[in-house]
C-alpha positions as CSV (number, residue, x, y, z in Angstrom):
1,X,-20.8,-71.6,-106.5
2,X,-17.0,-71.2,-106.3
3,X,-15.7,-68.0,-107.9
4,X,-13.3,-70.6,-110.6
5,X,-16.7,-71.8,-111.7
6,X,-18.4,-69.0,-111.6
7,X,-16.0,-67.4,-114.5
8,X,-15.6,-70.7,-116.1
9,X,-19.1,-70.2,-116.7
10,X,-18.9,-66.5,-118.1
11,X,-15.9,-67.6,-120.6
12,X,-18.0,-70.8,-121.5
13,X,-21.1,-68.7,-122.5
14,X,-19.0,-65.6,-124.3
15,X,-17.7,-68.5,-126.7
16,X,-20.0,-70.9,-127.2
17,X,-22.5,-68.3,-127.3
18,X,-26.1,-70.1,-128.6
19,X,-24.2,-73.4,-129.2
20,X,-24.4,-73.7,-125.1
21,X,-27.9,-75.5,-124.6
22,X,-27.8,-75.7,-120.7
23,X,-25.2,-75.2,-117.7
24,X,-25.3,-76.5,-114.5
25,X,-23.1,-76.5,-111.5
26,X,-23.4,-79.7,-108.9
27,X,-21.2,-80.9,-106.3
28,X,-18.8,-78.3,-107.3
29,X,-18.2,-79.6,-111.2
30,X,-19.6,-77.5,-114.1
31,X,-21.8,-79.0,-116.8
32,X,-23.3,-77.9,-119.9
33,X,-25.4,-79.7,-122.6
34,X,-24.5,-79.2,-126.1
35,X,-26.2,-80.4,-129.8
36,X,-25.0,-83.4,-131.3
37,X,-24.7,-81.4,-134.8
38,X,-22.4,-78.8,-132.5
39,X,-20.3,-81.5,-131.4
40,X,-17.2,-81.1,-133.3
41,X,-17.0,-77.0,-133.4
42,X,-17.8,-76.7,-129.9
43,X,-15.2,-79.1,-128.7
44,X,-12.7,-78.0,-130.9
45,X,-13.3,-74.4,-128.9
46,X,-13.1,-75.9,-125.4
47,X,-9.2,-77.5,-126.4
48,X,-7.8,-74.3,-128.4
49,X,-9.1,-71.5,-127.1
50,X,-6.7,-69.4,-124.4
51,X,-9.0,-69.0,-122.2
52,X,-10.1,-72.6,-121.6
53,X,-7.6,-75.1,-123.2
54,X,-9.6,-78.5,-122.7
55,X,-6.2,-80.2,-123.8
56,X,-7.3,-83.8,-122.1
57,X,-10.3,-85.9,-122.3
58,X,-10.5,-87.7,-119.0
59,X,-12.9,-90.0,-119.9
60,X,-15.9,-91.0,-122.4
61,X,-19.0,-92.5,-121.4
62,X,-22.7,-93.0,-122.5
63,X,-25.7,-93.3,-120.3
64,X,-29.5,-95.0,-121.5
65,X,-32.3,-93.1,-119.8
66,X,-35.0,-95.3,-120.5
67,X,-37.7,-96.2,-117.7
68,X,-35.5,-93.2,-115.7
69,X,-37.3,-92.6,-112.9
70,X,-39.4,-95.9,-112.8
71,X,-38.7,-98.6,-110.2
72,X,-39.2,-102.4,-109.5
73,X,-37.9,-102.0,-105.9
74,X,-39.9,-100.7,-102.5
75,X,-37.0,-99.0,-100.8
76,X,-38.9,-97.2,-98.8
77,X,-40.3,-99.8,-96.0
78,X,-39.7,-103.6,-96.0
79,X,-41.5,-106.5,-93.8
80,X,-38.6,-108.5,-91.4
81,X,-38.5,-110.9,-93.3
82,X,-37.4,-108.8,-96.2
83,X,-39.5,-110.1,-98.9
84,X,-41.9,-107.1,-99.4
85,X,-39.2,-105.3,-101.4
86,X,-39.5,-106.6,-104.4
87,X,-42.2,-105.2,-106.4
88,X,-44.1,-104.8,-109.8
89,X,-42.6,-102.2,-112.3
90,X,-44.0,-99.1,-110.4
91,X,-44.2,-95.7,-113.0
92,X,-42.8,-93.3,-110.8
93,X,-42.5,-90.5,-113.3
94,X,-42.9,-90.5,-117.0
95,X,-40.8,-92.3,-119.6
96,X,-38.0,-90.2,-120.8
97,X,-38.3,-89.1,-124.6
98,X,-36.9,-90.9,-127.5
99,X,-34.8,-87.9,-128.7
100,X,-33.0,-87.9,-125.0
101,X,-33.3,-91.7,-124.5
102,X,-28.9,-91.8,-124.8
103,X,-26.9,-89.4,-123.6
104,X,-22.5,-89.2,-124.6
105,X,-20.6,-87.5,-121.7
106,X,-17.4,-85.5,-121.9
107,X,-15.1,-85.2,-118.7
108,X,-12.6,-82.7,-120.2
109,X,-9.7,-81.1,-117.8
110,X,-7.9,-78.5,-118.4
111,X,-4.4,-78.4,-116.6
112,X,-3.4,-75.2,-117.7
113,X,-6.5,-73.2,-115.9
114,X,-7.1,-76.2,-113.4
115,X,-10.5,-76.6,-115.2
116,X,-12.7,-79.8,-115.0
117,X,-15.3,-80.0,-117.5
118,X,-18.3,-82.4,-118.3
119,X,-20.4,-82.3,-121.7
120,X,-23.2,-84.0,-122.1
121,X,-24.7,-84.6,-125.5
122,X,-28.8,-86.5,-126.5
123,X,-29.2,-88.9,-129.3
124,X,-32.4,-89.6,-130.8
125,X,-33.4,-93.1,-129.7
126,X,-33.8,-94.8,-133.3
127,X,-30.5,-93.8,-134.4
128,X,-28.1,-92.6,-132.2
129,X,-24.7,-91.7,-133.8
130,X,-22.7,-88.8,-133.1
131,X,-19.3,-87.7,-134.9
132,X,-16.2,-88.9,-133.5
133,X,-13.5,-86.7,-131.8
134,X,-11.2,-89.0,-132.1
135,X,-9.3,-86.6,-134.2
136,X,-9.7,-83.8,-131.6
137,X,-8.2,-86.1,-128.7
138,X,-6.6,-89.7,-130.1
139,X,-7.5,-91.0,-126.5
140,X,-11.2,-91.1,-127.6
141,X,-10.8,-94.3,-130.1
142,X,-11.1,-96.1,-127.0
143,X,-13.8,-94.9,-125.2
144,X,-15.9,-94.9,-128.6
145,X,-15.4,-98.3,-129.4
146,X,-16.5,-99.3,-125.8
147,X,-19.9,-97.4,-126.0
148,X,-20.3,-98.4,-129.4
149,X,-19.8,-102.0,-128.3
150,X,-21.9,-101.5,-125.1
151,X,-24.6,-98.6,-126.7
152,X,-24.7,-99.5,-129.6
153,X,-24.0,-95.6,-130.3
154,X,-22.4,-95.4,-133.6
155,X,-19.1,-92.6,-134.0
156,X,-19.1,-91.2,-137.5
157,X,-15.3,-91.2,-139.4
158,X,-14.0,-93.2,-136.2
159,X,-10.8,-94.7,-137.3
160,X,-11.9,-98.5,-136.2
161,X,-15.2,-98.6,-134.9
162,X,-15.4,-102.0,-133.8
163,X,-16.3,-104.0,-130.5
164,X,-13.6,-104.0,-127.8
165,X,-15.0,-105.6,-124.8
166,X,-17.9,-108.5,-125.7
167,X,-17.2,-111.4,-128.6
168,X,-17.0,-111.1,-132.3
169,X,-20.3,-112.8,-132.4
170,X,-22.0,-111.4,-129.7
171,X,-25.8,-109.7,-130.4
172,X,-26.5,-106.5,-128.9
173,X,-25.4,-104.3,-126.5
174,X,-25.4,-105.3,-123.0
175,X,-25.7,-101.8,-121.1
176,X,-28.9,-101.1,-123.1
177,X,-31.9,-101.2,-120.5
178,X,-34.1,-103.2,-122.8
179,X,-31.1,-106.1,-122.9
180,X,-32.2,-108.6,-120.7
181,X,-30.4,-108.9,-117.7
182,X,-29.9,-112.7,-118.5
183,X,-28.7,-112.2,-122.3
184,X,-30.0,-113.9,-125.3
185,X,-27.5,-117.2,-125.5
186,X,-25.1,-119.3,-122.8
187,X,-22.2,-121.1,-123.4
188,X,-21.5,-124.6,-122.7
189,X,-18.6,-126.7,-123.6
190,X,-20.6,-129.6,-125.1
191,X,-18.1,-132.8,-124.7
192,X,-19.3,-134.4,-127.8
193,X,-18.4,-131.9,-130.3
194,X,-15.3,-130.8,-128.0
195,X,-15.8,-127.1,-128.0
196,X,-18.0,-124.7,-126.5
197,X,-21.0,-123.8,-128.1
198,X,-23.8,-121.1,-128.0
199,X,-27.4,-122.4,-127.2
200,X,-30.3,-119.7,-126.2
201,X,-30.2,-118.6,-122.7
202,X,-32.0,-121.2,-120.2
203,X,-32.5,-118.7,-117.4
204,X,-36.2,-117.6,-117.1
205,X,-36.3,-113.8,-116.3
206,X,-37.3,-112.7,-113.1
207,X,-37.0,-110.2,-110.4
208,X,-34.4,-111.5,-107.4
209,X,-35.4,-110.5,-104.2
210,X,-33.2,-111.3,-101.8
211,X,-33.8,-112.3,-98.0
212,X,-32.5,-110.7,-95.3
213,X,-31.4,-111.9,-92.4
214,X,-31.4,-109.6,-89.5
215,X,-29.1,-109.8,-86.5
216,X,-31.4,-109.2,-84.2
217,X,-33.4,-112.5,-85.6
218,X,-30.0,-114.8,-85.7
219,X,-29.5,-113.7,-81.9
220,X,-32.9,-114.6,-80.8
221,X,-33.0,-117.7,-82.5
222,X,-32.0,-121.0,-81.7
223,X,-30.5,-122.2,-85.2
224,X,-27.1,-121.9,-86.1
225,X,-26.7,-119.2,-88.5
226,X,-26.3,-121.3,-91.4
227,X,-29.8,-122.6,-91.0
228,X,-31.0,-119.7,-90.2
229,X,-29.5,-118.7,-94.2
230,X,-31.1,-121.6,-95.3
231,X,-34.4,-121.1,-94.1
């Protein structure tokens, strides 16, 4: 650990004191795990205190853990023909908990101390809503609505808490594991009617596994290569 993070560390516990759950340091960047109910104090300490001065949020993003650590994919060993990949939904460790199922992460950076930051914040899984700090840094509005809209993680006393990327219409929230990967309804633009229209999705779900071609098979082989694709 450098020496920079090693007092950032020291100054982050002397102020947060109890309110810091967990720190870590990884690939050179500091990060520490705070309580949703500690949101709003803590990060009001990491912009105005001297000694830290978190004066920009870099960015705002929310992660879903569950099934982390499960896989539908044998990454390990593959036949040639590629096909052997694609497996059923192996448990390869336990299912996360539904208090740490989403998680809202901080990237704060302090120019004044050349400080990089990142918080990281649970929500329970049945209700996940966490106050905004929009009013701490403005630039958050935006990165609220967008994992609101996403998440479906909810910002208390956001100024507009509304959907910013998908349609007014649209149900659910698409980076959610348990969203399926082919949505719930298409559109078409149905020529009778003269518009484009919802229907429910006609895509059955399934796991692609795709084939691959090796070069050492196209060289030995006889076919052009865009029957060897084909086959």
């Amino acid at each position: 650990m450098s020496k920079k993070n090693t007092a950032l560390l020291v100054t982050l516990a002397d102020i947060l004191g109890e309110r810091l759950v967990s720190s870590s340091d990884a690939l050179h960047e500091i990060t520490i795990e705070i309580l949703s109910n500690d949101l709003l104090s803590v990060m009001r300490l990491l912009k105005e205190a001297d000694s830290l001065q978190f004066h920009q949020l870099i960015d705002l993003s929310a992660v879903d853990y569950l099934e982390y650590g499960k896989a539908d994919w044998q990454t390990q060993s593959a036949s040639s023909d590629g096909f052997s990949r694609g497996v059923g939904a192996t448990e390869m460790s336990d299912s996360v908990e539904n208090s740490r199922r989403f998680c809202v992460v901080y990237h704060l950076l302090s120019v004044e101390h050349n400080y990089r930051l990142r918080v990281k914040c649970y929500l329970d899984q049945e209700s996940p809503r966490l106050h905004s700090v929009a009013e701490i840094w403005a630039v958050a509005d935006w990165y609220e609505r967008e994992a609101f809209d996403l998440f479906g993680i909810l910002f208390d006393n956001h100024p507009d808490l509304r959907r910013i990327l998908t349609d007014y219409g649209f149900i659910g929230h698409p980076f959610r594991k348990d969203f399926p990967l082919e949505g719930y309804v298409e559109v078409r633009y149905d020529p009778e009617k003269k518009r484009v229209v919802n229907q429910p999705v006609s895509i059955e779900p399934r796991t692609l596994v795709p084939k691959v071609i090796r070069e050492e098979d196209w060289l030995h082989s006889s076919k052009p290569l865009s029957e060897v694709e084909d086959a």
